[in-house]
C-alpha positions as CSV (number, residue, x, y, z in Angstrom):
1,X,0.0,0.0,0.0
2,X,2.6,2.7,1.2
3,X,4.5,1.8,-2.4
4,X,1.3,2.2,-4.6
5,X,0.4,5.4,-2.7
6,X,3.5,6.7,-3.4
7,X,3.6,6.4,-7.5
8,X,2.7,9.7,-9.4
9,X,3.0,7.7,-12.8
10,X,-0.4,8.2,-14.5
11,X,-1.0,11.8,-13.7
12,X,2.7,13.2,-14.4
13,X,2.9,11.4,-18.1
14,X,0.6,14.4,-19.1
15,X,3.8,17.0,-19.2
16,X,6.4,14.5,-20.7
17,X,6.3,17.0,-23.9
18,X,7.5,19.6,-21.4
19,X,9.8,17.6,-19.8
20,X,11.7,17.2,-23.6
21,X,12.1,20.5,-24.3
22,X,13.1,21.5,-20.7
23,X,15.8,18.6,-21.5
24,X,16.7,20.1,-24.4
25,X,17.4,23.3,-23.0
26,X,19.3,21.8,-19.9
27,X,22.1,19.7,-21.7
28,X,22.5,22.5,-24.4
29,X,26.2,23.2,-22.7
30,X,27.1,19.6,-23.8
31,X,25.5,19.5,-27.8
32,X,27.1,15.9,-28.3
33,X,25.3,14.4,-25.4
34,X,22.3,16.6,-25.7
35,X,21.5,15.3,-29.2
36,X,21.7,11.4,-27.9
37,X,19.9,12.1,-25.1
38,X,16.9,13.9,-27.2
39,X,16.4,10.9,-29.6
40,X,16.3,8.9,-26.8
41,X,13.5,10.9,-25.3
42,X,12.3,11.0,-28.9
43,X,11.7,6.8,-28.8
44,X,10.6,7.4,-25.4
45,X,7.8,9.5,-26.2
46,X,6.4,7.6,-29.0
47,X,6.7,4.1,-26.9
48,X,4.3,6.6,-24.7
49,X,1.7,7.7,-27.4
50,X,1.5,4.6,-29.2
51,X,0.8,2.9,-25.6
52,X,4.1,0.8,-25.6
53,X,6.2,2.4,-22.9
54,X,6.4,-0.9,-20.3
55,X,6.0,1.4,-16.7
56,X,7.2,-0.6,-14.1
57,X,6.1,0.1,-10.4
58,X,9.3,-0.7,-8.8
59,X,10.8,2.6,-10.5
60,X,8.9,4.9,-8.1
61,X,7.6,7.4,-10.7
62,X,7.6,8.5,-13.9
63,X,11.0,10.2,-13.8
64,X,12.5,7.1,-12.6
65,X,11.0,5.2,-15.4
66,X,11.8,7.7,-18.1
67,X,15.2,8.4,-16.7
68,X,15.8,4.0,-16.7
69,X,14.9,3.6,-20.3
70,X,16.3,6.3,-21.3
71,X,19.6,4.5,-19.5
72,X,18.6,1.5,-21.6
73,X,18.3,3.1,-25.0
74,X,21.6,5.3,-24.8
75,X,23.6,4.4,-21.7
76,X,26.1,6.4,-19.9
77,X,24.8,9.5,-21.5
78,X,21.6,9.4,-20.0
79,X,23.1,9.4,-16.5
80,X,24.1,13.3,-17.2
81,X,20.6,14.4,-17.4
82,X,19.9,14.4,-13.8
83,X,22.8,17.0,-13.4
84,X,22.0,20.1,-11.2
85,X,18.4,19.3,-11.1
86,X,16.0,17.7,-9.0
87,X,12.6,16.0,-9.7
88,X,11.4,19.1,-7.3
89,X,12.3,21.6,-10.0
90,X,11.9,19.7,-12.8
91,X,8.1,19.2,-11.7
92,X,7.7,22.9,-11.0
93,X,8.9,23.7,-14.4
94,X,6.7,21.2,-16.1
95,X,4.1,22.2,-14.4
96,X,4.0,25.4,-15.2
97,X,5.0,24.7,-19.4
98,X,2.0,22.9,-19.2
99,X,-0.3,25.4,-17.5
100,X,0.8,27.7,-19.5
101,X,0.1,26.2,-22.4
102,X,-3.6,25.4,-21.4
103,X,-4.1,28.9,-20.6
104,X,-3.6,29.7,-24.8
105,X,-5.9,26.6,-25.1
106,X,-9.0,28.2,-22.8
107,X,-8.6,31.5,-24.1
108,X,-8.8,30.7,-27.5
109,X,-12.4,28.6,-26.8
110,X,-13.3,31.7,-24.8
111,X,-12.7,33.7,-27.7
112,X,-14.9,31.0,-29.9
113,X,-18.1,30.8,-27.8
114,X,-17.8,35.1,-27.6
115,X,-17.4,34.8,-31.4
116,X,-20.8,32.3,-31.4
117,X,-22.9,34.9,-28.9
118,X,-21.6,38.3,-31.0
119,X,-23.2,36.2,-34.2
120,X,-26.4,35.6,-32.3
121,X,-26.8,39.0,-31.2
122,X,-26.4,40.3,-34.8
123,X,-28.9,38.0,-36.0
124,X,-31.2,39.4,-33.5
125,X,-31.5,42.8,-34.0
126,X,-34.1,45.1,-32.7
127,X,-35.4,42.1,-30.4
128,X,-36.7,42.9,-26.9
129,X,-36.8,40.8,-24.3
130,X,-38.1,41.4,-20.8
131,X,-35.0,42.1,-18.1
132,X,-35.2,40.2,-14.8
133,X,-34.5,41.0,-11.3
134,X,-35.2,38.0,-9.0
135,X,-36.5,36.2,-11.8
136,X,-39.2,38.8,-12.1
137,X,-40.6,41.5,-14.8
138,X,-38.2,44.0,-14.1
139,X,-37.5,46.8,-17.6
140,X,-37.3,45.8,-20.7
141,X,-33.9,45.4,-22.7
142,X,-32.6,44.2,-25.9
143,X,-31.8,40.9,-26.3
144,X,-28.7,41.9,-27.9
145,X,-27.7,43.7,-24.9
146,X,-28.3,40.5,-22.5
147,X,-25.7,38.5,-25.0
148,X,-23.0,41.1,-24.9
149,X,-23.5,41.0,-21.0
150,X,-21.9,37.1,-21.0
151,X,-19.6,38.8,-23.8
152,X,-18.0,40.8,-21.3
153,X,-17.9,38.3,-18.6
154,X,-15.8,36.0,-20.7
155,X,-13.5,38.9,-21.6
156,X,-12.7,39.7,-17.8
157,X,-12.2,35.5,-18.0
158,X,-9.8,35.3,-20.3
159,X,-7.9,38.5,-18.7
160,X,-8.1,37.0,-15.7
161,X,-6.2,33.7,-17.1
162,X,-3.7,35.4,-19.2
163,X,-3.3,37.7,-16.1
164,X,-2.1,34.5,-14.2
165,X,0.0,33.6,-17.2
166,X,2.1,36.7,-16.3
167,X,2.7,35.8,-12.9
168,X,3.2,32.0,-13.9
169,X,5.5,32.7,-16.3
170,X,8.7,32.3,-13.8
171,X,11.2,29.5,-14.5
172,X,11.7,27.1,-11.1
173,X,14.7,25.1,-13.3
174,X,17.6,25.4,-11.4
175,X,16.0,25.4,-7.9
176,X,16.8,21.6,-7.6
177,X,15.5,20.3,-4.9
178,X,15.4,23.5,-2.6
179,X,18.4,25.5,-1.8
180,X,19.4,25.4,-5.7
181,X,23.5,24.0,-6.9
182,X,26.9,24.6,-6.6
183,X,27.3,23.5,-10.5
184,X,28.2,26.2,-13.1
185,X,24.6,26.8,-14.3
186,X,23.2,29.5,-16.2
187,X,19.4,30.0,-14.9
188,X,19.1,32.9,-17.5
189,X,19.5,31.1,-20.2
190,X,17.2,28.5,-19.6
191,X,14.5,30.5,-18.5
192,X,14.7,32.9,-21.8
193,X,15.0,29.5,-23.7
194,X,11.7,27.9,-22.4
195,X,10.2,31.2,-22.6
196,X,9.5,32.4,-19.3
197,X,10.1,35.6,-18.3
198,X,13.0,35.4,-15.8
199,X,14.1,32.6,-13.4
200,X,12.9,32.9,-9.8
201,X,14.8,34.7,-7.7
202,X,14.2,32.2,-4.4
203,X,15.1,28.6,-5.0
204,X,12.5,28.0,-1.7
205,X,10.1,29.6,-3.4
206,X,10.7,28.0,-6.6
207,X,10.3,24.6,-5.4
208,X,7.6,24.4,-2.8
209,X,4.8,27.2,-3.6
210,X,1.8,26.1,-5.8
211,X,0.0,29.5,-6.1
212,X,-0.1,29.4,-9.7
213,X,-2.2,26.7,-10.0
214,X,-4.8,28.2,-7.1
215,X,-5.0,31.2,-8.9
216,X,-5.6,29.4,-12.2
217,X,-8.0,27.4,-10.5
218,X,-9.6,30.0,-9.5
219,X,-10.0,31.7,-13.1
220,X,-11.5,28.5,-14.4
221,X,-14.1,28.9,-11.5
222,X,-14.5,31.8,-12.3
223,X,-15.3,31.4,-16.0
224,X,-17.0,28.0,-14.9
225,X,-19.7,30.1,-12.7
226,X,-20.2,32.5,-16.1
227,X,-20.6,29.3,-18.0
228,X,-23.4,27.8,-15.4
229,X,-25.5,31.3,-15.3
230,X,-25.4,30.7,-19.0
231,X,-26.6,27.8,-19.2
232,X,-29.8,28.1,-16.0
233,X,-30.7,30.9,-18.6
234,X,-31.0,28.8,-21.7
235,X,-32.7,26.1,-19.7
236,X,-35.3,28.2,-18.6
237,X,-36.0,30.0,-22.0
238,X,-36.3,26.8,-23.5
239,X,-39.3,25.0,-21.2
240,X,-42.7,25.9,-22.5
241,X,-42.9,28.0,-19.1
242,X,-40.9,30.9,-21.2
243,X,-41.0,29.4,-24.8
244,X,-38.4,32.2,-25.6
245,X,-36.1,29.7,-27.3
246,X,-35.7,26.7,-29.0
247,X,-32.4,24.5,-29.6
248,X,-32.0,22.3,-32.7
249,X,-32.4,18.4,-33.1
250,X,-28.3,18.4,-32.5
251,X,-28.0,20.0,-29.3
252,X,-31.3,18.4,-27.8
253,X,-31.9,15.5,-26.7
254,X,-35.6,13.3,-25.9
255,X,-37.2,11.4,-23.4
256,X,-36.6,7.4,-22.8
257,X,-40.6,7.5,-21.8
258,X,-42.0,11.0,-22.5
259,X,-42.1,11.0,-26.8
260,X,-43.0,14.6,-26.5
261,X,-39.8,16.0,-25.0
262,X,-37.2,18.2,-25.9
263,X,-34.0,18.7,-23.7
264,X,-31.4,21.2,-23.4
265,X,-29.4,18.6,-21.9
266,X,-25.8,20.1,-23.2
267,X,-26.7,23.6,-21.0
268,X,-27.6,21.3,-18.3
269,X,-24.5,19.6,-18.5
270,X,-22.6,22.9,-18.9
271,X,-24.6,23.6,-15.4
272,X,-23.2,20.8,-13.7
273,X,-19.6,20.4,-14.5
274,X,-19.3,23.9,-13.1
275,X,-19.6,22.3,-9.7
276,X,-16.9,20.0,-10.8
277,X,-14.5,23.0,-11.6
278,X,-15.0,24.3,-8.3
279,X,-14.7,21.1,-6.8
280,X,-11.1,20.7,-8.3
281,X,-10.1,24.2,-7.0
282,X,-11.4,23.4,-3.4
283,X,-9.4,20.1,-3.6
284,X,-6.1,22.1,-4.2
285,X,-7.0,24.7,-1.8
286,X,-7.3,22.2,0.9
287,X,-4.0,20.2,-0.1
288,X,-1.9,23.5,0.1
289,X,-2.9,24.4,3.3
290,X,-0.7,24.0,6.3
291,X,2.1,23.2,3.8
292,X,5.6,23.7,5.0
293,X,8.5,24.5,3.5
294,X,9.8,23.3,0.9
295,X,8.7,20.2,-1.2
296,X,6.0,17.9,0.5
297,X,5.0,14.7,-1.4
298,X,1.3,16.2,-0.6
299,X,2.1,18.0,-3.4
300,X,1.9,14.9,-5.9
301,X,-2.1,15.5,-5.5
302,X,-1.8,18.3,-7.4
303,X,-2.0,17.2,-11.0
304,X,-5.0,15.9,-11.0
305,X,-7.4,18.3,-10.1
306,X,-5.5,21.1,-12.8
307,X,-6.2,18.2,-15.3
308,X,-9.6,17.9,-14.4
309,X,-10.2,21.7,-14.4
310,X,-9.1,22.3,-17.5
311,X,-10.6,19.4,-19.4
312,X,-13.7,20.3,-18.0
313,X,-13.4,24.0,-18.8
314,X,-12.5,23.7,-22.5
315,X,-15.7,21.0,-22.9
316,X,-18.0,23.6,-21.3
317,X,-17.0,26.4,-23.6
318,X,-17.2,23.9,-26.5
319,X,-20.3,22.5,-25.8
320,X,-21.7,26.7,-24.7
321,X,-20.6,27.7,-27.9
322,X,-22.0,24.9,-30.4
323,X,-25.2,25.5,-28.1
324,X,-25.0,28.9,-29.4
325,X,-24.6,28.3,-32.7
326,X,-27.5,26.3,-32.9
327,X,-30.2,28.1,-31.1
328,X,-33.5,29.9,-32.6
329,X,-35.4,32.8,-30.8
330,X,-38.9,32.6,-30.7
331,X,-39.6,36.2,-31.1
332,X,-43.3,36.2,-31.7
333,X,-43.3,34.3,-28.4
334,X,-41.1,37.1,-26.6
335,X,-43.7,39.5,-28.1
336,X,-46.5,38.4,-26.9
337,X,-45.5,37.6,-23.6
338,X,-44.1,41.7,-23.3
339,X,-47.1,43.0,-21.8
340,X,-47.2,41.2,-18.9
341,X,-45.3,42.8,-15.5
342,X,-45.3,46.7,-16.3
343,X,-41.9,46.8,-18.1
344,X,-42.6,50.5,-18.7
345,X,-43.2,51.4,-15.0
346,X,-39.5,52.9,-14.1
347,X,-39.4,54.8,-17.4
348,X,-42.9,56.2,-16.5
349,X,-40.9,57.1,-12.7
350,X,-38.3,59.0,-15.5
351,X,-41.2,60.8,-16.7
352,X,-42.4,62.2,-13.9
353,X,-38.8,63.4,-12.6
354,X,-38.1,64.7,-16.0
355,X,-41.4,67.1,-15.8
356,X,-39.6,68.0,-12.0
357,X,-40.8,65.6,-9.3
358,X,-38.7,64.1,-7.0
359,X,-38.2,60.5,-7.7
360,X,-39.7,59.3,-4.4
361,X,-42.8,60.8,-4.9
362,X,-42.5,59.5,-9.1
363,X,-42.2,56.0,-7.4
364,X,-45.4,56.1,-5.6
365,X,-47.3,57.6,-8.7
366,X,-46.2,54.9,-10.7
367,X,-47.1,52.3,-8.1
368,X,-50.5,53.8,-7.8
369,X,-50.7,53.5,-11.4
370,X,-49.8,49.8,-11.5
371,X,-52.6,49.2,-8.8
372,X,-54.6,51.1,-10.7
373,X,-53.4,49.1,-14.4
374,X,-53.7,45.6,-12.3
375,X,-57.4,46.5,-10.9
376,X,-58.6,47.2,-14.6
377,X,-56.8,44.5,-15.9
378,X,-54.5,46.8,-18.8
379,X,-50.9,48.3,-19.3
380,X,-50.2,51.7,-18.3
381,X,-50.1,52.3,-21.7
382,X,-53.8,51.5,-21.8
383,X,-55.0,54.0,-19.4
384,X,-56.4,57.6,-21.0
385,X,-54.7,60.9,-20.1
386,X,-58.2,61.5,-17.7
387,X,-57.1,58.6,-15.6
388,X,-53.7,59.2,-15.2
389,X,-55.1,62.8,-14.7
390,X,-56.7,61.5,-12.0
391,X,-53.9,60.0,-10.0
392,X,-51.0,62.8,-10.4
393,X,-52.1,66.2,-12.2
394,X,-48.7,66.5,-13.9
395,X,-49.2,63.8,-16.7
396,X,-49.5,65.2,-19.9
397,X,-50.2,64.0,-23.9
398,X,-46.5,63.4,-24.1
399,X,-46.7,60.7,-21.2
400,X,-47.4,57.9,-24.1
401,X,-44.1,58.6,-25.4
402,X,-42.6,56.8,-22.6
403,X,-44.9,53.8,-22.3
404,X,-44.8,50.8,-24.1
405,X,-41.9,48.5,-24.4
406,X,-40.7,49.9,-28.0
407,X,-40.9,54.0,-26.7
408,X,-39.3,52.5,-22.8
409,X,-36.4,51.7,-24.5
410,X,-36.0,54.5,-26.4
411,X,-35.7,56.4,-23.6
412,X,-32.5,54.5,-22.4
413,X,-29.3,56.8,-23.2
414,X,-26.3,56.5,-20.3
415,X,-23.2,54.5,-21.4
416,X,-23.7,51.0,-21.4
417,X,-27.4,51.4,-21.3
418,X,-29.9,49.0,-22.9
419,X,-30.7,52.1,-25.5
420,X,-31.1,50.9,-29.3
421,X,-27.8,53.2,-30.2
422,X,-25.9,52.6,-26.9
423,X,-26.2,48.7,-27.8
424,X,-25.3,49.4,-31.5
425,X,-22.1,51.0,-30.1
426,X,-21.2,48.0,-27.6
427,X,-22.1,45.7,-31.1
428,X,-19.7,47.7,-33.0
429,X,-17.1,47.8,-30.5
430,X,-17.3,43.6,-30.1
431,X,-17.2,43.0,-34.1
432,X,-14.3,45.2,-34.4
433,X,-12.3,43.5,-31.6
434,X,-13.4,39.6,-32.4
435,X,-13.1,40.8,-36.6
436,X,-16.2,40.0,-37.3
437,X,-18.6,41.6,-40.3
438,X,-22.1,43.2,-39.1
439,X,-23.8,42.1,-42.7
């Protein structure tokens, strides 16, 4: 038991492409014995993909078992690669290729699915939908604007994870195993080599410290949560409750017993596997506390849940952004269901204020108006100038060119407002900066 707890084979093999170019940079001092050693790590590698590598148990971990066949494939060359390193650094810098690496690989899908929602807010121009505050009536907006919201929550995503690449973007190679080597290295070099920044200054530091990984974590929460509002918003719109959109046959799926079913299962999923994210980054968050300095084999737990994370990010955005993609609007449906909850109501409060009335005493006009709408059974923009006359002297003729959905949100004009031309500015600014076309 102690032995199998102790291998780290399965969940390390994931960097090995790291670990060769980290290689190649390390033995570049000696080219002769750099060369042998790379097409040994070349076989090596391929044994790996094509699912021939033979692992054997008694060689601790993978570096062990790579560093062993490597042995057997060149000889005494092989034995020069473990030179002023340690598996402590030579983890940390792995680690960190590879993060940084999936870091391009999220961003990129981010940029996808905000490509897919930019598209489906051009297709639906002009469309308003009503705006919700505790999942009730609250003002009407353009759908267009709603889209563009998520829009700009994956933008702060993606800056948020290539914010983290910055800071992740130190090279621990060199470090060894904590208090760094008496060898003639040059930590420079292989830092700029690799592509990091600079090396870390503090071999401590270099070795033992996982923050990178919590604070990419983190941004993959982050984007996960994004992800899951998306996704409880879609559901919704798509049961008959709302009826405000309908997926296609390829992102739906039916019923074992009910034949009359149509489910957004992909959203749902999408949903879900944010818990999962979350999951992974409370899991590292937990195994890095109480940590002391330096390396602690605790830290072998902390593959798996980056792994994890990250798979399950880039399937969300996938899935979030073929959803998109293949999504219709019901707009006669959205129409229709306008009327209902007073939408108008707070640009009716504008009114009044506008014609000098403080807006306490606008807000309970308009609520006596509502009363009034809901005891009649109409819209405010049913009642006749008499009987608004009749509950605040100060409405006039031009009151009806604030009610109704259409005239409310024409009314809308501060930056970043819901207004036809604010949104048609936030539209222009998106298509410029994803290079899309507005035809």
């Amino acid at each position: 038991m102690p032995s199998r707890n102790s291998q780290s084979q399965s969940h390390l093999t994931k960097p090995f492409t790291s670990m060769t170019s980290w290689a190649a940079v390390h033995m570049q001092p000696c080219l002769l014995v750099r060369d042998t050693i790379l097409k040994g790590l070349d076989e090596i590698e391929r044994q790996i993909e094509r699912g021939e590598f033979a692992w054997r148990t008694d060689r601790e971990d993978v570096h062990m078992n790579i560093e062993a066949a490597l042995t057997d494939l060149v000889g005494e060359p092989a034995k020069k690669l473990h030179t002023a390193r340690s598996r402590n650094d030579q983890v940390c810098t792995d680690f960190r290729l590879w993060c940084r690496d999936a870091i391009d690989a999220i961003a990129l899908r981010i940029k996808h699915l905000q490509v897919s929602l930019v598209k489906l807010a051009l297709k639906n121009e002009g469309l308003i939908v009503p705006g919700y505050t505790h999942l009730q009536r609250a003002q009407p907006v353009l759908l267009q604007h709603l889209l563009l919201a998520y829009v700009e929550q994956l933008e702060r995503d993606a800056s948020r994870l290539l914010d983290c690449r910055v800071r992740m973007n130190f090279c621990p190679l060199g470090a060894c195993a904590l208090a760094g080597t008496g060898l003639p290295i040059d930590r420079f070099m292989t830092s700029e080599a690799l592509g990091f920044t600079a090396p870390m200054r503090n071999s401590i530091d270099a070795v033992s410290d996982r923050d990178f990984v919590l604070e990419f974590l983190s941004a993959n929460s982050i984007t996960a949560i994004h992800l899951s509002r998306l996704g409880e918003e879609w559901v919704l719109w798509a049961s008959e409750e709302f009826g405000f959109l309908t997926p296609s046959d390829s992102v739906s799926t039916g019923s074992s017993i009910m034949p009359q079913k149509k489910n957004p299962d992909p959203m749902e999923l999408v949903r879900g596997k944010s818990a999962r994210v979350v999951g992974d980054l409370v899991s590292l968050l937990v195994l890095c506390k109480g940590l002391p300095h330096a390396y602690n084999r605790d830290l072998q737990e902390d593959k798996e849940p980056v792994f994890d994370s990250v798979k399950t990010i880039m399937g969300m955005l996938e899935v979030s952004a073929e959803f998109a993609d293949n999504i219709t609007f019901n707009q006669e449906r959205i129409r229709n269901a306008l009327p209902a909850g007073h939408l108008d109501a707070t640009t009716l409060a504008d009114y009044l204020v506008k014609k000098g009335i403080p807006f306490r005493t606008s807000h309970d006009i308009v609520g006596r108006s509502v009363a009034f709408c809901v005891s009649r059974k109409c819209q405010l923009q049913d009642l006749s100038l008499a009987e608004l006359r009749s509950i605040s002297t100060v409405f006039d003729e031009d009151v009806y060119e604030f009610l109704g959905v259409e005239n409310a949100i024409k009314k809308f004009s501060s930056y970043g407002s819901t207004g036809s031309e604010c949104v048609s500015s936030q539209l222009d600014y998106w298509v410029a900066k994803l290079d899309l076309s507005r035809k």
